[in-house]
PDB file of the backbone (N, CA, C, O) and the ligand in Angstrom, with CONECT records:
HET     ZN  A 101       1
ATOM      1  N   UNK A   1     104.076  98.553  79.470  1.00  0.00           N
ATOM      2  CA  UNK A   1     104.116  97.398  80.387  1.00  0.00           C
ATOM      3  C   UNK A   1     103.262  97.665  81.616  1.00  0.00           C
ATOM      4  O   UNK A   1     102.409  96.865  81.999  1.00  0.00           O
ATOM      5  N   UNK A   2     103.533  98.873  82.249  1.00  0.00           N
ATOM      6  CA  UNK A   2     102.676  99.559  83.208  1.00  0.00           C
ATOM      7  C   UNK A   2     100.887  99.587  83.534  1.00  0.00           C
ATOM      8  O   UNK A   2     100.055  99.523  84.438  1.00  0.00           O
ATOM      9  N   UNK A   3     101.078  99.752  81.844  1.00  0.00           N
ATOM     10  CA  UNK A   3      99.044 100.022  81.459  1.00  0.00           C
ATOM     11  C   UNK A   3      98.515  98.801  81.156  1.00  0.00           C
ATOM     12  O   UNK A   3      97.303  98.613  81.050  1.00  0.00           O
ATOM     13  N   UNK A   4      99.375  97.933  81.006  1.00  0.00           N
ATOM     14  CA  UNK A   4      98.781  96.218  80.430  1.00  0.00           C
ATOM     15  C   UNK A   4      98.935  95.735  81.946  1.00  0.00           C
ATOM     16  O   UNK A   4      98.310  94.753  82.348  1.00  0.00           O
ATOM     17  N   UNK A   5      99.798  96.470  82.774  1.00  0.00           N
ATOM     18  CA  UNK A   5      99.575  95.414  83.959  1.00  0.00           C
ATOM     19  C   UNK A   5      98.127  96.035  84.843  1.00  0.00           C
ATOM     20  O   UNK A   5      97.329  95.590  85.668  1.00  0.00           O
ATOM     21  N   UNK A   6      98.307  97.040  84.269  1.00  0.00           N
ATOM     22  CA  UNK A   6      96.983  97.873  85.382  1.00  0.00           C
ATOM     23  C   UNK A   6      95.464  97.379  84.473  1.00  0.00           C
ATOM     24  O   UNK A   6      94.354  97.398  85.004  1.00  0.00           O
ATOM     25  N   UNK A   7      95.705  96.967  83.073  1.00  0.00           N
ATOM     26  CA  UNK A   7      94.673  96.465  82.186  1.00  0.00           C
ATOM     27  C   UNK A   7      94.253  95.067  83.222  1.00  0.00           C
ATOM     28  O   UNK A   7      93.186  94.922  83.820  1.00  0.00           O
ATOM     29  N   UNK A   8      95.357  94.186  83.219  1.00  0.00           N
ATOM     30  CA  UNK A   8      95.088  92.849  83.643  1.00  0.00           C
ATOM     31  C   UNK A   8      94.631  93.252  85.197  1.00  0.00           C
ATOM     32  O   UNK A   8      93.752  92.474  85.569  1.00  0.00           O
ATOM     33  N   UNK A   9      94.936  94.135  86.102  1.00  0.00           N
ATOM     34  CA  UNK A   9      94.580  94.211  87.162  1.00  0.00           C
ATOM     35  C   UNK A   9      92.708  94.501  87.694  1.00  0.00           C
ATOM     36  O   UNK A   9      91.956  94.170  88.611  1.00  0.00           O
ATOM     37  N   UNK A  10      92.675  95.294  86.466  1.00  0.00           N
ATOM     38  CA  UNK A  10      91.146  95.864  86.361  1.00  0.00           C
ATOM     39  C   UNK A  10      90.289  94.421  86.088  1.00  0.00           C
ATOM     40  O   UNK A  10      89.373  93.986  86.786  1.00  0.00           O
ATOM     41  N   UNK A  11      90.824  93.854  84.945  1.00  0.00           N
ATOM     42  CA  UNK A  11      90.452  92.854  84.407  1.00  0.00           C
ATOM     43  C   UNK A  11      90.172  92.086  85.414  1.00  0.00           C
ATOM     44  O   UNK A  11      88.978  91.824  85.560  1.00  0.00           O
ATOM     45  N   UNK A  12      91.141  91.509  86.382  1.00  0.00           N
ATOM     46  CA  UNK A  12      90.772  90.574  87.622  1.00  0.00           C
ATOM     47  C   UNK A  12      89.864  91.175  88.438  1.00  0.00           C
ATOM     48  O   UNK A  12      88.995  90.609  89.101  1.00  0.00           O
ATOM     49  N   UNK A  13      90.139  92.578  88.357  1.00  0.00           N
ATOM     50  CA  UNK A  13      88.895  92.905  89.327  1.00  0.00           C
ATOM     51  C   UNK A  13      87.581  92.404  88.740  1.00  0.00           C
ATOM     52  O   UNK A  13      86.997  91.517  89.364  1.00  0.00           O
ATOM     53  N   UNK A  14      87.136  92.793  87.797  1.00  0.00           N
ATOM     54  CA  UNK A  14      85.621  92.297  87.338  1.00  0.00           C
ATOM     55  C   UNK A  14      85.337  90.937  87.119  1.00  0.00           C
ATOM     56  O   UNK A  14      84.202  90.474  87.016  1.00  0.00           O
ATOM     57  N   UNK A  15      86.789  90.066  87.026  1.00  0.00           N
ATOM     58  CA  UNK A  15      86.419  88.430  86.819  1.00  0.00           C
ATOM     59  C   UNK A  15      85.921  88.183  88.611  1.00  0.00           C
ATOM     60  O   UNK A  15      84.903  87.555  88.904  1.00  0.00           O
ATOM     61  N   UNK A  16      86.884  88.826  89.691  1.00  0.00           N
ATOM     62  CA  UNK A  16      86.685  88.613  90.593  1.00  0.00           C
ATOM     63  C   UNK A  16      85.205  89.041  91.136  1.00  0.00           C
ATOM     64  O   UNK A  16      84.697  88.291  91.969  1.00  0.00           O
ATOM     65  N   UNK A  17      84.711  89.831  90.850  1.00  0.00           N
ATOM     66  CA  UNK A  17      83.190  90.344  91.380  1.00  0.00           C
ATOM     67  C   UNK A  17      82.547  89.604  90.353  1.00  0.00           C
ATOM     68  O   UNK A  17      81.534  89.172  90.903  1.00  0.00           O
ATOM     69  N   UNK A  18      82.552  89.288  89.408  1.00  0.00           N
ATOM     70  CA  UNK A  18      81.710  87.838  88.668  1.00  0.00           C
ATOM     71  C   UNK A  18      81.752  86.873  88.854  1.00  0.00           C
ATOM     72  O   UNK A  18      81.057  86.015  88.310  1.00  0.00           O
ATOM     73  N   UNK A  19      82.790  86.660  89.892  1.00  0.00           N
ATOM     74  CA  UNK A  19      83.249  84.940  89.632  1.00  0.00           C
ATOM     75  C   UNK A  19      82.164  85.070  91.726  1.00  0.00           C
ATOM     76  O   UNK A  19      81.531  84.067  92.058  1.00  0.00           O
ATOM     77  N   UNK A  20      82.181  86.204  92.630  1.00  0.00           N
ATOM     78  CA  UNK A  20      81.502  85.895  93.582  1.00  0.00           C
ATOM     79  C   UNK A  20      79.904  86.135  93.395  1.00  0.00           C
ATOM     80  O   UNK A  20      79.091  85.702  94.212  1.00  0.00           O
ATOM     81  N   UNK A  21      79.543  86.857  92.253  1.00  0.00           N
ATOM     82  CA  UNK A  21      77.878  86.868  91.783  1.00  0.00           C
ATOM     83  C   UNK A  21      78.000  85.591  91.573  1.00  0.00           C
ATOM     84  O   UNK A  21      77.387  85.140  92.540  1.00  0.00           O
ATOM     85  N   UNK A  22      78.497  84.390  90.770  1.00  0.00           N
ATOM     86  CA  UNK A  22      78.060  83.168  90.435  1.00  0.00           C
ATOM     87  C   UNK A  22      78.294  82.330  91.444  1.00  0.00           C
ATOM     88  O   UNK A  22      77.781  81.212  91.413  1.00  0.00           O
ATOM     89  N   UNK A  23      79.083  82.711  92.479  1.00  0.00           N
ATOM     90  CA  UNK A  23      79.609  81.855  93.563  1.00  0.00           C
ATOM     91  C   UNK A  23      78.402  81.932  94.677  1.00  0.00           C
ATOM     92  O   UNK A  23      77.930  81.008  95.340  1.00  0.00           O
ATOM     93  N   UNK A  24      78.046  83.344  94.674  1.00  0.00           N
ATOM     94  CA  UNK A  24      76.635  83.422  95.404  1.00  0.00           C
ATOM     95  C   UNK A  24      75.235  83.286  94.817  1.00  0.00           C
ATOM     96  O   UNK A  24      74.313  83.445  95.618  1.00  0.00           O
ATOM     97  N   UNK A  25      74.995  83.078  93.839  1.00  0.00           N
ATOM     98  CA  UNK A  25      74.112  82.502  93.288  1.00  0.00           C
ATOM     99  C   UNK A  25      74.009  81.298  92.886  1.00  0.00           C
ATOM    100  O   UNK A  25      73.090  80.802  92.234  1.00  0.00           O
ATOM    101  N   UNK A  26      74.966  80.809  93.276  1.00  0.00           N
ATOM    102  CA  UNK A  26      75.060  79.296  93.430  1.00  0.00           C
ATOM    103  C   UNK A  26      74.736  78.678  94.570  1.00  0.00           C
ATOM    104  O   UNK A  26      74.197  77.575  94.667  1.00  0.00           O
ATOM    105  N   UNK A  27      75.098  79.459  95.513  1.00  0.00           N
ATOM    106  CA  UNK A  27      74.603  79.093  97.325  1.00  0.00           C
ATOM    107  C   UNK A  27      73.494  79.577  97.125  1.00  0.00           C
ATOM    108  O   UNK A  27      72.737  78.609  97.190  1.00  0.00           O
ATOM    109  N   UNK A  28      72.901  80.475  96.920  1.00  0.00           N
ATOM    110  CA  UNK A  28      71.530  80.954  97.028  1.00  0.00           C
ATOM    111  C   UNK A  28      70.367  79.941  96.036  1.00  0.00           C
ATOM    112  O   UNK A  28      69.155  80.112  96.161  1.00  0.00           O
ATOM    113  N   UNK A  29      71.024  78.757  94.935  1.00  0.00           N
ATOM    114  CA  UNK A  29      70.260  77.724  94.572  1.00  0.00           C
ATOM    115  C   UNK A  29      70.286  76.441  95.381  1.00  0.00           C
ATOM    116  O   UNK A  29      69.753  75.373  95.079  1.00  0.00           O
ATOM    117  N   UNK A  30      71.023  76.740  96.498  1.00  0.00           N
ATOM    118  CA  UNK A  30      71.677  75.400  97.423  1.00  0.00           C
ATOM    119  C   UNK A  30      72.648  74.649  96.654  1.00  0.00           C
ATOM    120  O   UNK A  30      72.848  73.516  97.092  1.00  0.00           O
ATOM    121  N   UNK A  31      73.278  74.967  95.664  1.00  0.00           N
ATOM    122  CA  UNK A  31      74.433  74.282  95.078  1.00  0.00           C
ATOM    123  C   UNK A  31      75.813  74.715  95.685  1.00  0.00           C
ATOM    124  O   UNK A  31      76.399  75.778  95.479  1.00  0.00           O
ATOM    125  N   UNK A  32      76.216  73.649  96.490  1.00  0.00           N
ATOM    126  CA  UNK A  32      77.789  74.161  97.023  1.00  0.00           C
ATOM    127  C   UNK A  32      78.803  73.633  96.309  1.00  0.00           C
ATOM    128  O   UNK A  32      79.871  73.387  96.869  1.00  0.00           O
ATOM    129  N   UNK A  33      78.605  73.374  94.914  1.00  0.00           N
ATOM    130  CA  UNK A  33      80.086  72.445  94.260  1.00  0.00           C
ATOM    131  C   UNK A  33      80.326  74.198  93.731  1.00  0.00           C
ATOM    132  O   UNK A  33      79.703  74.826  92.875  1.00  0.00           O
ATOM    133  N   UNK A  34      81.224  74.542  94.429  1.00  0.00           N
ATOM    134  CA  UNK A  34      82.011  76.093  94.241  1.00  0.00           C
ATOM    135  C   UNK A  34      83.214  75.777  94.215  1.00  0.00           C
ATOM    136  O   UNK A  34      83.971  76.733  94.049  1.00  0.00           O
ATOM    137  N   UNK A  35      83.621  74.917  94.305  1.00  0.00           N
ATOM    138  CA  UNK A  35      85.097  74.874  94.229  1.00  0.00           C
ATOM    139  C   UNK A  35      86.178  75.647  93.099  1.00  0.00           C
ATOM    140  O   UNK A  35      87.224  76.232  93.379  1.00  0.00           O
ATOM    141  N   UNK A  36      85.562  75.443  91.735  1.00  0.00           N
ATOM    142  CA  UNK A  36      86.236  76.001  90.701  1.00  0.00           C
ATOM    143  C   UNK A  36      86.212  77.899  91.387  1.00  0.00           C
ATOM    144  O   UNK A  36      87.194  78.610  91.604  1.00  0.00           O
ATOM    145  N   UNK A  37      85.053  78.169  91.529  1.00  0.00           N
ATOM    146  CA  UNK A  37      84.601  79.651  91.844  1.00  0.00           C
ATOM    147  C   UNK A  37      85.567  80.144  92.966  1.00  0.00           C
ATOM    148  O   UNK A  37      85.959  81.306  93.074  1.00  0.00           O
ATOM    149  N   UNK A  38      85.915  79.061  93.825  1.00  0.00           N
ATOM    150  CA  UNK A  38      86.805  79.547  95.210  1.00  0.00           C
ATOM    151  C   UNK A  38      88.177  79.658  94.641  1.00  0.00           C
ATOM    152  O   UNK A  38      89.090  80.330  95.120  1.00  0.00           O
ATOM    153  N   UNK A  39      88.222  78.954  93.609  1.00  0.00           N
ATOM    154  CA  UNK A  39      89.711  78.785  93.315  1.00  0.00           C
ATOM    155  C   UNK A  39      90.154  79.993  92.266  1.00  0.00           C
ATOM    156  O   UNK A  39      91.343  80.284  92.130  1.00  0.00           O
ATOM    157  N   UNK A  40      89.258  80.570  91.645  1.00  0.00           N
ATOM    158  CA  UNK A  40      89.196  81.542  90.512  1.00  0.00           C
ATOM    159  C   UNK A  40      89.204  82.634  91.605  1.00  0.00           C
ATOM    160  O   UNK A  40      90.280  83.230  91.631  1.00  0.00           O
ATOM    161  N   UNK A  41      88.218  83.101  92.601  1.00  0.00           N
ATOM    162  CA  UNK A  41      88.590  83.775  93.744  1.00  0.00           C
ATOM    163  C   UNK A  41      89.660  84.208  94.228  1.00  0.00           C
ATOM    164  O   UNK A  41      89.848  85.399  94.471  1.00  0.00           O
ATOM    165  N   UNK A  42      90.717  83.046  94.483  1.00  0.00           N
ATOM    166  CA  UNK A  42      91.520  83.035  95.517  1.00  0.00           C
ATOM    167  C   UNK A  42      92.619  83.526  94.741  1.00  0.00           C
ATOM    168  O   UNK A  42      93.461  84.324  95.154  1.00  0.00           O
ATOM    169  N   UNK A  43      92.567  82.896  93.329  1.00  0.00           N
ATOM    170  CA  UNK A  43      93.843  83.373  92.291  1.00  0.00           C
ATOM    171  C   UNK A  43      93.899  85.218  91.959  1.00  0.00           C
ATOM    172  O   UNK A  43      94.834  85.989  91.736  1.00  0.00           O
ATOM    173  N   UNK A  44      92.082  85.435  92.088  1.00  0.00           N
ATOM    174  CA  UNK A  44      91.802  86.859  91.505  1.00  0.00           C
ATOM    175  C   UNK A  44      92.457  87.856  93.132  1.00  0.00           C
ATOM    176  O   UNK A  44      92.894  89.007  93.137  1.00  0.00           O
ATOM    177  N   UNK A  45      92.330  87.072  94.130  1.00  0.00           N
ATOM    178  CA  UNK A  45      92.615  87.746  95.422  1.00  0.00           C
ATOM    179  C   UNK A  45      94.697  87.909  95.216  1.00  0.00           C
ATOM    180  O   UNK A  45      95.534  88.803  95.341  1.00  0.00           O
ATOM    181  N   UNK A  46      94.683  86.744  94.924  1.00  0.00           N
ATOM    182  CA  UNK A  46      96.864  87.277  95.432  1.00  0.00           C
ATOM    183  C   UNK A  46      97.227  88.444  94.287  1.00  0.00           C
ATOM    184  O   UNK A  46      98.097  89.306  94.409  1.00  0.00           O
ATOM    185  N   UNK A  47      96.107  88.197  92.846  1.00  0.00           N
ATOM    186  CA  UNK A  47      96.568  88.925  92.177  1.00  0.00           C
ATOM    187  C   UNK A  47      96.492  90.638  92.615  1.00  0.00           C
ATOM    188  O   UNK A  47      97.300  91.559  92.490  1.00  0.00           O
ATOM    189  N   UNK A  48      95.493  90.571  93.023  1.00  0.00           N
ATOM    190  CA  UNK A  48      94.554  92.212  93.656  1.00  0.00           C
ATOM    191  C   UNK A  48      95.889  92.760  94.143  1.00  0.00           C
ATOM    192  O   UNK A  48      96.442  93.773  93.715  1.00  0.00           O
ATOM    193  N   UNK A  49      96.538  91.548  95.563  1.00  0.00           N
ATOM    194  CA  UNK A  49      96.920  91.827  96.750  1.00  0.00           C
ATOM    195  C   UNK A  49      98.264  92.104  95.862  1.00  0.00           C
ATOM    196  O   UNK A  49      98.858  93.150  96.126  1.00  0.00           O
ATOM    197  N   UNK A  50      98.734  91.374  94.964  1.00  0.00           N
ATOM    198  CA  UNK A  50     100.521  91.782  94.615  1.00  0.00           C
ATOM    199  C   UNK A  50     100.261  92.435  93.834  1.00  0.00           C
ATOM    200  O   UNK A  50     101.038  91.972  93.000  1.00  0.00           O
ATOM    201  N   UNK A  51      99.542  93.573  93.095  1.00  0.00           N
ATOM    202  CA  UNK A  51      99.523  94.367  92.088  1.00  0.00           C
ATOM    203  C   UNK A  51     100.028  95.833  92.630  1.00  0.00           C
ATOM    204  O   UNK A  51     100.686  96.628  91.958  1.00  0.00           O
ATOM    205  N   UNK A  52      99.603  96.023  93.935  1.00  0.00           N
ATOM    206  CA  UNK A  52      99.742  97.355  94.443  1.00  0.00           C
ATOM    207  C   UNK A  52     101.422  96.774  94.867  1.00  0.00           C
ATOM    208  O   UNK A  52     102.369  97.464  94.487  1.00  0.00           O
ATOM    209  N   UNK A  53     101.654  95.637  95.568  1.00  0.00           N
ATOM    210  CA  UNK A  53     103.000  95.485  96.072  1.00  0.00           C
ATOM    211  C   UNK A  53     103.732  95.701  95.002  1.00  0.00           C
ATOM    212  O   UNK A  53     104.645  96.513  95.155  1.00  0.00           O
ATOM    213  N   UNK A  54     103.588  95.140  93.789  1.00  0.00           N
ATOM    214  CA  UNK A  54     104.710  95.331  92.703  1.00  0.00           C
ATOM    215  C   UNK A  54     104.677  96.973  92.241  1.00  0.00           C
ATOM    216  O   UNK A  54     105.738  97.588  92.130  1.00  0.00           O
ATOM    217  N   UNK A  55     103.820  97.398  92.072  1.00  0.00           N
ATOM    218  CA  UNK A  55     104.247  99.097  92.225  1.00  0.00           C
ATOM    219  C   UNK A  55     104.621  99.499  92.885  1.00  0.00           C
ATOM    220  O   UNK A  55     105.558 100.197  92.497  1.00  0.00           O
ATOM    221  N   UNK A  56     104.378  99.544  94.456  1.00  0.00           N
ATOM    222  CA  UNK A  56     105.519  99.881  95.077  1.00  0.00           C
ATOM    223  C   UNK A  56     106.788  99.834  95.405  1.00  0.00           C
ATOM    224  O   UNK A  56     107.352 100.597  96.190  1.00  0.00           O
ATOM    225  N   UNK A  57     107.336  98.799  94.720  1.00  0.00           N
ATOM    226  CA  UNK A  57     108.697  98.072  94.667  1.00  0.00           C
ATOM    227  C   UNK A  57     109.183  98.231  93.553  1.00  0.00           C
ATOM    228  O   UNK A  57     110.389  98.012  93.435  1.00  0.00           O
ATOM    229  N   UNK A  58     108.440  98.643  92.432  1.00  0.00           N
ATOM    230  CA  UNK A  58     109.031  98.739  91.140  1.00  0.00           C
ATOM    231  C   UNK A  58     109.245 100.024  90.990  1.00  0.00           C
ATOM    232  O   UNK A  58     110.198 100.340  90.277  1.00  0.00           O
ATOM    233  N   UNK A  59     108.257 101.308  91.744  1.00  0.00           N
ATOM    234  CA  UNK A  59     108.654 102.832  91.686  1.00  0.00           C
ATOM    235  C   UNK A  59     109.415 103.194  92.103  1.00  0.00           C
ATOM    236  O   UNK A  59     109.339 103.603  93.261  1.00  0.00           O
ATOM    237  N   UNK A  60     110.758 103.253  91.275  1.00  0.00           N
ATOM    238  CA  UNK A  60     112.318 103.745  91.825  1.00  0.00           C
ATOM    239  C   UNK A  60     112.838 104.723  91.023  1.00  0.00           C
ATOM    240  O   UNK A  60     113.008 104.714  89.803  1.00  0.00           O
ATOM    241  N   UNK A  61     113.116 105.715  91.980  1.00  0.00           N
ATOM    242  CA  UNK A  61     114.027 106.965  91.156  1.00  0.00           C
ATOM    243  C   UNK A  61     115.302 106.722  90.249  1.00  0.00           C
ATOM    244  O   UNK A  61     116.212 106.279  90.948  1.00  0.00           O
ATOM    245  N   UNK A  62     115.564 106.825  89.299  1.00  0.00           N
ATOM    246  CA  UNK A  62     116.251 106.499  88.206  1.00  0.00           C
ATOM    247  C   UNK A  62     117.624 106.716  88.294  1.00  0.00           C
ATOM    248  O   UNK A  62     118.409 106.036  87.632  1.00  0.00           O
ATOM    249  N   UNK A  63     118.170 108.039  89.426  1.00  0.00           N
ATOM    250  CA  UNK A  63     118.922 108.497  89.505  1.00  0.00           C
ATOM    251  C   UNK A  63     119.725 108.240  90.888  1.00  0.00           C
ATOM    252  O   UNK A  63     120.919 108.488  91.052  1.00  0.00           O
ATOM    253  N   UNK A  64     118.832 107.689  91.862  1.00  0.00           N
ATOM    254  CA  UNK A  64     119.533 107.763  93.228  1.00  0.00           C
ATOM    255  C   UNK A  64     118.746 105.945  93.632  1.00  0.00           C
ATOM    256  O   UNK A  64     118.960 105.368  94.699  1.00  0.00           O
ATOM    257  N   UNK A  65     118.100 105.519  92.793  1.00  0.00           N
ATOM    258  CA  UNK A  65     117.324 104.403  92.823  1.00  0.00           C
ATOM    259  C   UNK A  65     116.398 103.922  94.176  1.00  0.00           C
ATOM    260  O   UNK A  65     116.101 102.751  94.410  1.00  0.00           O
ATOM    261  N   UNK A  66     116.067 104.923  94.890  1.00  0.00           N
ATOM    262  CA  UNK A  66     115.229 104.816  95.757  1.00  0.00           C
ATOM    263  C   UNK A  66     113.858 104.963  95.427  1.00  0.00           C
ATOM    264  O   UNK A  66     113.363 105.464  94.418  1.00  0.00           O
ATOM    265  N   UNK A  67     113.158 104.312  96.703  1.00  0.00           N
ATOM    266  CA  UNK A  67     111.762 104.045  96.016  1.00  0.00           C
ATOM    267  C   UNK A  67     110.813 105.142  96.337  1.00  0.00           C
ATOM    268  O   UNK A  67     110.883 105.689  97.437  1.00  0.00           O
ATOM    269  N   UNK A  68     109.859 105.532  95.383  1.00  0.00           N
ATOM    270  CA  UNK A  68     109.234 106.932  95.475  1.00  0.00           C
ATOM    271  C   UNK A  68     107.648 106.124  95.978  1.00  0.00           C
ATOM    272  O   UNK A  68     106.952 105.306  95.374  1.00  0.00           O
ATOM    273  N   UNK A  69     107.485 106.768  97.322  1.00  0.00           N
ATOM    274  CA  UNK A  69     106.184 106.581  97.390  1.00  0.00           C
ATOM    275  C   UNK A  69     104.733 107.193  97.093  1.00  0.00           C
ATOM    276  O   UNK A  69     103.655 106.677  97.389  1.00  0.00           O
ATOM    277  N   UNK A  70     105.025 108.800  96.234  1.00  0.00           N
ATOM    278  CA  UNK A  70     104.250 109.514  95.745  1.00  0.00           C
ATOM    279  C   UNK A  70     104.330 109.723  94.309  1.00  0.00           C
ATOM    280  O   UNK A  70     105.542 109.898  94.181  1.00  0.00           O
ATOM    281  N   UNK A  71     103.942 109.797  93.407  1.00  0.00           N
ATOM    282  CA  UNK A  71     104.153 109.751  92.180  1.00  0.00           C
ATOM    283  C   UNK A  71     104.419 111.449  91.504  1.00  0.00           C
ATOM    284  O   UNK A  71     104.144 111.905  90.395  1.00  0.00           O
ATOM    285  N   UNK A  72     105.024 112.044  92.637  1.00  0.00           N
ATOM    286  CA  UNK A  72     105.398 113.559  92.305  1.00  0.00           C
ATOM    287  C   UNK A  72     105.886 113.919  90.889  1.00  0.00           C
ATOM    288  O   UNK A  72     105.873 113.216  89.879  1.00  0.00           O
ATOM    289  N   UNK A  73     106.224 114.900  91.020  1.00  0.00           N
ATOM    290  CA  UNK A  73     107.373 115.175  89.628  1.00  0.00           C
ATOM    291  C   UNK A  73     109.190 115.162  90.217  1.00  0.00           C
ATOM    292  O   UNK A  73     110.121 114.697  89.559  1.00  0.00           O
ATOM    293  N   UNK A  74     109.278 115.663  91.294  1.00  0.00           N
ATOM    294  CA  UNK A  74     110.766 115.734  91.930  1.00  0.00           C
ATOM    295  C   UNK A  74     111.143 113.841  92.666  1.00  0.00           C
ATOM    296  O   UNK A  74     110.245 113.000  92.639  1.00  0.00           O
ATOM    297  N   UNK A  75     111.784 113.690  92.928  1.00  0.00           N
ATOM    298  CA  UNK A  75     112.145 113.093  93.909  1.00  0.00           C
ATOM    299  C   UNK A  75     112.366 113.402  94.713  1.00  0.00           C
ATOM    300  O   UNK A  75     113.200 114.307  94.666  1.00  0.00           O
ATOM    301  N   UNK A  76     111.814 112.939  96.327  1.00  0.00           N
ATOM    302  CA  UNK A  76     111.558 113.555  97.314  1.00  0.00           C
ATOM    303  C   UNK A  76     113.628 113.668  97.657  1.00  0.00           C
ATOM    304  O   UNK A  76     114.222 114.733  97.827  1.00  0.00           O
ATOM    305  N   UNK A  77     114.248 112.353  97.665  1.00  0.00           N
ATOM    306  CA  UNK A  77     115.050 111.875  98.039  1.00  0.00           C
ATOM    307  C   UNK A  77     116.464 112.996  97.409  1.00  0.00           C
ATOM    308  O   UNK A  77     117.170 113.694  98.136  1.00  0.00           O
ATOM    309  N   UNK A  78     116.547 112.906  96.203  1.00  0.00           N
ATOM    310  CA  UNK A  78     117.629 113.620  95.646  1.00  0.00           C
ATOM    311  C   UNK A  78     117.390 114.799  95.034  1.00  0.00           C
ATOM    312  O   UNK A  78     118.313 115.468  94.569  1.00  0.00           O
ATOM    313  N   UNK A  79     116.070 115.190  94.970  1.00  0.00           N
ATOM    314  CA  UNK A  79     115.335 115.989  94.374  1.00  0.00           C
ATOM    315  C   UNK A  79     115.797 116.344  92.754  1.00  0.00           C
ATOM    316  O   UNK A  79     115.916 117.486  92.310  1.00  0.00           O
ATOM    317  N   UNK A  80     115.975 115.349  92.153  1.00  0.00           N
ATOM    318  CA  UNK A  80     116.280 115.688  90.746  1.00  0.00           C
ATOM    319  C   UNK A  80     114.639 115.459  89.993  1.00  0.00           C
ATOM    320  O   UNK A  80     113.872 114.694  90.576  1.00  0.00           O
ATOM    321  N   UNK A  81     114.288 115.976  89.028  1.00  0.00           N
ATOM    322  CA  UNK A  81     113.419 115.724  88.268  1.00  0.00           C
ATOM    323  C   UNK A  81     112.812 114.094  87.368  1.00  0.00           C
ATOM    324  O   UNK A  81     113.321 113.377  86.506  1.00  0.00           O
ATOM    325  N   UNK A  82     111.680 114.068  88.030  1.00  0.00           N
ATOM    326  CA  UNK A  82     111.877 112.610  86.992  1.00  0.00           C
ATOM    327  C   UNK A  82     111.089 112.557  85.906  1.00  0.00           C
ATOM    328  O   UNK A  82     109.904 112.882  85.826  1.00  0.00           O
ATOM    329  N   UNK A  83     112.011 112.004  84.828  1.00  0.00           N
ATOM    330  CA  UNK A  83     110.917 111.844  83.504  1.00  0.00           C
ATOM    331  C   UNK A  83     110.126 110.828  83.067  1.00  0.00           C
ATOM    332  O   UNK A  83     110.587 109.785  83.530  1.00  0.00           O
ATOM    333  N   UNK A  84     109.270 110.642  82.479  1.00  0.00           N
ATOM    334  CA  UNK A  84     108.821 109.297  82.286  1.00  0.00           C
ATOM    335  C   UNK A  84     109.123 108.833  81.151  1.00  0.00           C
ATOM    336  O   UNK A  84     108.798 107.685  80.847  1.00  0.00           O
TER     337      UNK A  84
HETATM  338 ZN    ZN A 101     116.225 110.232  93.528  1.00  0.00          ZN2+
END
């Protein structure tokens, strides 16, 4: 679930740097009907922005359920071992 979300994350990244090559090469022909391009943008931007938030909110120690902000092997918190 982890690697398909980090798949789709990558994924937006490169729609997003394609979708502003065509968005700027569209201004650079003097064509400003960008609208679709701003909107593909803006969707590729919340996604960018909540991808790191949902990992951080979703990385929780299993055992004491606090959230790990380093991806160690211990938990800083209870220090039990975590497995994956
Ligand atoms: Zn813990």
């Amino acid at each position: 679930m982890k690697k398909f979300l980090f798949r789709l994350w990558l994924m937006t990244l490169v729609v997003f740097t394609l979708d502003w090559l065509i968005v700027g090469l569209k201004l650079l022909n003097g064509d400003y009907n960008i609208a679709i391009g701003a909107y593909v943008a803006l969707a590729c931007v919340v996604i960018l922005a909540l991808y790191p938030l949902y990992r951080a909110f979703s990385h929780k120690c299993p055992y004491c359920g606090k959230l790990l902000a380093s991806s160690g092997r211990y938990c800083p918190h209870c220090g039990r071992e975590l497995t994956k």
